[in-house]
N, C-alpha and C positions, 0 to 999 in steps of 0.2 A: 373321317372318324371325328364326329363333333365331340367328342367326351376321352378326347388323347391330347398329350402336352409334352413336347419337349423343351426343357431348359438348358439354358448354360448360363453359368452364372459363375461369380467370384465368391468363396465362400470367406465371410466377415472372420477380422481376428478377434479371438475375447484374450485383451491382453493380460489383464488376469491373472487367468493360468496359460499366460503366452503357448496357444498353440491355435489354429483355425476351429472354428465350430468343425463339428461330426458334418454330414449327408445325412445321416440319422434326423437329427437338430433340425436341418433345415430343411429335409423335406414333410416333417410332421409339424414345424410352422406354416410351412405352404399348404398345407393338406388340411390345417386347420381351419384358417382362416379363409381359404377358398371355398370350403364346406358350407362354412358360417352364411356367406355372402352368396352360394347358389344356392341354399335352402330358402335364406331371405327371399332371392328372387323370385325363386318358382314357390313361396311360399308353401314350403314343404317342410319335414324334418327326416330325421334319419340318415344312415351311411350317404358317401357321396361315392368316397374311394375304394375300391376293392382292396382289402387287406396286402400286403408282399407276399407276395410268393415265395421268398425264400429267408429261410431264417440268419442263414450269414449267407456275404456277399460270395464265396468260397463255392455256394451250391450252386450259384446263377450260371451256365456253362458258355452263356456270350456277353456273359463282363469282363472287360478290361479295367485293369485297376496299376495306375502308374506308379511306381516305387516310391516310399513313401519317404519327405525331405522335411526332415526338422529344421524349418528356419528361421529360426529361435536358437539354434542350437553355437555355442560360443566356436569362432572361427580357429583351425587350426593352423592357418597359415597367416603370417605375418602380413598384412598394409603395407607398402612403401609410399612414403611419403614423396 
């Protein structure tokens, strides 16, 4: 399948507003600029990616999605020094 990608990746923190970028975020960064640079190549224009399929991740029936951990979030249990 020349036109299928799978990734794993760490997703970057914006400390900012101390939480990890979306999946949202960073796969319509990849999906941009991968666009950019296959059109260049095959000197084309137009769609690259087929739209999502689903509108929240909730529809997709063979996603796993790991419990979500705020870790940013202040500790409730005490350090020993």
């Amino acid at each position: 399948m020349p036109d299928h990608v799978h990734i794993i990746f760490t997703p970057l923190i914006n400390f900012e507003a101390m939480e990890a970028c979306s999946l949202a975020e960073i796969m319509d960064a990849i999906k941009g600029a991968s666009a950019h640079r296959i059109n260049k190549a095959l000197g084309s224009k137009g769609r690259v990616w087929q739209p999502e399929l689903a509108k929240n991740w909730q529809d997709y029936p063979w996603l796993w999605k790991k419990a979500y951990v705020r870790p940013f979030a202040p500790s409730s249990e005490c350090c020993l020094a």
